[in-house]
LUMGU-97867 format. One line per 4 residues: number of its first residue (from 1); for each residue x, y, z of C-alpha. Coordinates in nm, 2 decimals. Layout:
NUM	X:Y:Z | ...
//
This chain:
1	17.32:5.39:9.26 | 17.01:5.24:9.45 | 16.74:5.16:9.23 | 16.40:5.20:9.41
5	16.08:4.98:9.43 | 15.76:5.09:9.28 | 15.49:5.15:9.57 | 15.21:4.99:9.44
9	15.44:4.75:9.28 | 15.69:4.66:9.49 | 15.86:4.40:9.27 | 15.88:4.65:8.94
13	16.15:4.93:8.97 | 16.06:5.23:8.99 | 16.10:5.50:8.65 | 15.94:5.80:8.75
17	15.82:5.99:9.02 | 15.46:6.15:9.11 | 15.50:6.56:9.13 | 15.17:6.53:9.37
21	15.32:6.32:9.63 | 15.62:6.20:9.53 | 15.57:5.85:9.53 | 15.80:5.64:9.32
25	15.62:5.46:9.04 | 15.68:5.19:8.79 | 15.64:5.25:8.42 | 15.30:5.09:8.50
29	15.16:5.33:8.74 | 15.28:5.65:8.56 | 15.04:5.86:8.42 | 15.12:6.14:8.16
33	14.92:6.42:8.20 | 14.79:6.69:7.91 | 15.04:6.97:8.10 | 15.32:6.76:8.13
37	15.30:6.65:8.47 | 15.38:6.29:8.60 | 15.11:6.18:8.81 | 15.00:5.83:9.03
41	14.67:5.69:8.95 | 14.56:5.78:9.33 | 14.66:6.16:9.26 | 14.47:6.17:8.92
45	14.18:6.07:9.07 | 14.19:6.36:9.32 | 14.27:6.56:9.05 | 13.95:6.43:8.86
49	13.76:6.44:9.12 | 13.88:6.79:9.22 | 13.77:6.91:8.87 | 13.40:6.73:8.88
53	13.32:6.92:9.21 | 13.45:7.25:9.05 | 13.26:7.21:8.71 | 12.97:7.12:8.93
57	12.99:7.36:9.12 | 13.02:7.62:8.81 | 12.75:7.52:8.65 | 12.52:7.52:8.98
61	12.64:7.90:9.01 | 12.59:7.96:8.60 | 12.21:7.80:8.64 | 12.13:7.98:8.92
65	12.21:8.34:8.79 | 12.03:8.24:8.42 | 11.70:8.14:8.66 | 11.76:8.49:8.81
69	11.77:8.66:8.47 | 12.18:8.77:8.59 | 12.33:8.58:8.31 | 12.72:8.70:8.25
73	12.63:8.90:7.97 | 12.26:9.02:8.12 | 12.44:9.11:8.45 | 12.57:9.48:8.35
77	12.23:9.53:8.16 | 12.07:9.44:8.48 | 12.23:9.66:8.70 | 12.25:9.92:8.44
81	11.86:9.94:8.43 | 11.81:9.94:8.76 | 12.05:10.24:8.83 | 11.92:10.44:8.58
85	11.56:10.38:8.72 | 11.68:10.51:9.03 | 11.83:10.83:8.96 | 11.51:10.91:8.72
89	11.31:10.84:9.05 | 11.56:11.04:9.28 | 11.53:11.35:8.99 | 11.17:11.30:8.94
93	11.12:11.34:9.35 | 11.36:11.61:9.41 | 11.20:11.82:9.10 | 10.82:11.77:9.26
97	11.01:11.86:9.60 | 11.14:12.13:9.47 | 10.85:12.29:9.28 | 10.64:12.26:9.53
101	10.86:12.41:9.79 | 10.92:12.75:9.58 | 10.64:13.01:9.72 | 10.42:13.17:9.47
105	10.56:13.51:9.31 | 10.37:13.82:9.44 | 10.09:13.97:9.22 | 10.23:14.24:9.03
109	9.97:14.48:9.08 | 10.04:14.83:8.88 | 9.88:15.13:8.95 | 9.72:15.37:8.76
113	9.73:15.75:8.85 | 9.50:15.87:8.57 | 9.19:15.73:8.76 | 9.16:15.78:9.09
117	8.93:15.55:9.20 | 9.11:15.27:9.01 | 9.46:15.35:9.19 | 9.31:15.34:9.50
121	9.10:15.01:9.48 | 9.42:14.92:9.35 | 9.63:15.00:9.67 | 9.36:14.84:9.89
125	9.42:14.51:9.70 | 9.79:14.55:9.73 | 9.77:14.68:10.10 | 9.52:14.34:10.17
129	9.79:14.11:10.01 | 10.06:14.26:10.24 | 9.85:14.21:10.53 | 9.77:13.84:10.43
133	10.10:13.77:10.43 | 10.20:13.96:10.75 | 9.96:13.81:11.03 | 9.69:14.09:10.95
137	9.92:14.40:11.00 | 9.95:14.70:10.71 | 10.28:14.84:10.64 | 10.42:15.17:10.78
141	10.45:15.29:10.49 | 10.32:15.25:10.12 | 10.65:15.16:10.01 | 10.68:14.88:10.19
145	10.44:14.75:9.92 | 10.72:14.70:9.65 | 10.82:14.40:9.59 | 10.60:14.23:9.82
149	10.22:14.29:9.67 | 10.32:14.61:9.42 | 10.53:14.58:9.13 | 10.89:14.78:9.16
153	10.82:15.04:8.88 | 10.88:15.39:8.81 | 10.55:15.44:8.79 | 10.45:15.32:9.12
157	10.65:15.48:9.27 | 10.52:15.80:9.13 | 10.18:15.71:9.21 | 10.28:15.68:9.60
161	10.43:15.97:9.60 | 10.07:16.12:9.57 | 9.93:15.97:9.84 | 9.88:15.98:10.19
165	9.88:15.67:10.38 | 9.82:15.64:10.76 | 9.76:15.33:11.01 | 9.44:15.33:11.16
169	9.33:15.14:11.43 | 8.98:15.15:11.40 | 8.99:15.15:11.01 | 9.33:14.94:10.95
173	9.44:15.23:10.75 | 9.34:15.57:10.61 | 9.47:15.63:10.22 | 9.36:15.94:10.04
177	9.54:16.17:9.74 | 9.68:16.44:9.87 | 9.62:16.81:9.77 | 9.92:16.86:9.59
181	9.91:16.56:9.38 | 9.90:16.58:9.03 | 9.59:16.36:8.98 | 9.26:16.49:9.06
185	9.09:16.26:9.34 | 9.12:16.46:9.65 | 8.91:16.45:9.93 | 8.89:16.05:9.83
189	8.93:15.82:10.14 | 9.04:15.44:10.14 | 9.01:15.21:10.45 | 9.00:14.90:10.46
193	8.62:14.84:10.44 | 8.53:15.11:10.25 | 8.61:15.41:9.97 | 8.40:15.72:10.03
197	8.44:16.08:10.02 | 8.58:16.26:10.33 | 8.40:16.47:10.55
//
């Protein structure tokens, strides 16, 4: 069996071998490391040196997030507070979007038959309402009023039932009680300027 020389010292024989790159090595120029393996001074000082630049570089990274306030254990705080922030803004903004895109209810105007001046300066409000909305034009009809400027009741509809309601265009419309109505008013005419007695 050939006993080799040690590299760095050529006249020792060599005992051991380095696991890095594989020189063989006197009992001299073996170092033990704390895992177990068997190094040459030239590798450990790689090694060393490896280490330094790592720790250095670990600590440069650690300093850096601590002067940004992103510490390890202020990092999911952090982001935490800063998502939450922006889904209360994104709620916040689609709420004011939302309210202010809703249109405002109708009027729920309700007539009253027992007067019949009362139901038909009602009607005129309604009817102007409905025209407001429409680009200026009246209905065809009265019920064309429910749900847009009249309240859907029964007794709305009762109430129209005892009317007569006719476009006009010189007037906008022509609105009276008719004869057969079961409230007295007749001969009461509504336009849209005025309420008088007809002729």
């Amino acid at each position: 069996m050939t006993v080799m020389d040690c590299v760095y010292h050529p006249s020792h024989d060599a005992s051991g071998i380095c696991e890095q790159c594989r020189a063989d090595l006197c009992r001299s120029c073996t170092i033990q490391c704390d895992d177990g393996r068997t190094l040459c001074h030239r590798c450990m000082l790689a090694l060393s040196v490896e280490q330094v630049k790592n720790e250095t570089t670990e600590r440069q990274l650690s300093h850096e997030a601590r002067r940004l306030g992103l510490g390890g254990k202020w990092r999911p705080a952090y982001l935490q507070i800063v998502i939450t922030m922006g889904t209360v803004l994104a709620v916040l903004l689609i709420s004011f979007y939302l309210l202010g895109a809703q249109p405002e209810p109708p009027p729920e105007i309700v007539l009253d038959p027992a007067n019949p001046v009362e139901l038909l300066a009602s009607l005129q409000a309604a009817l102007e309402l409905y025209a407001a909305a429409h680009e200026g034009q009246y209905p065809k009809n009265l019920y064309d009023l429910i749900g847009n400027s009249l309240a859907d009741t029964p007794l709305n509809r009762r109430a129209l039932r005892d009317l007569s309601y006719k476009r006009d265009q010189s007037e906008g419309y022509r609105l009276q009680v008719k004869s057969s109505a079961s409230v007295s008013g007749e001969g009461l005419v509504a336009t849209a300027d005025d309420m008088h007695p007809s002729e």
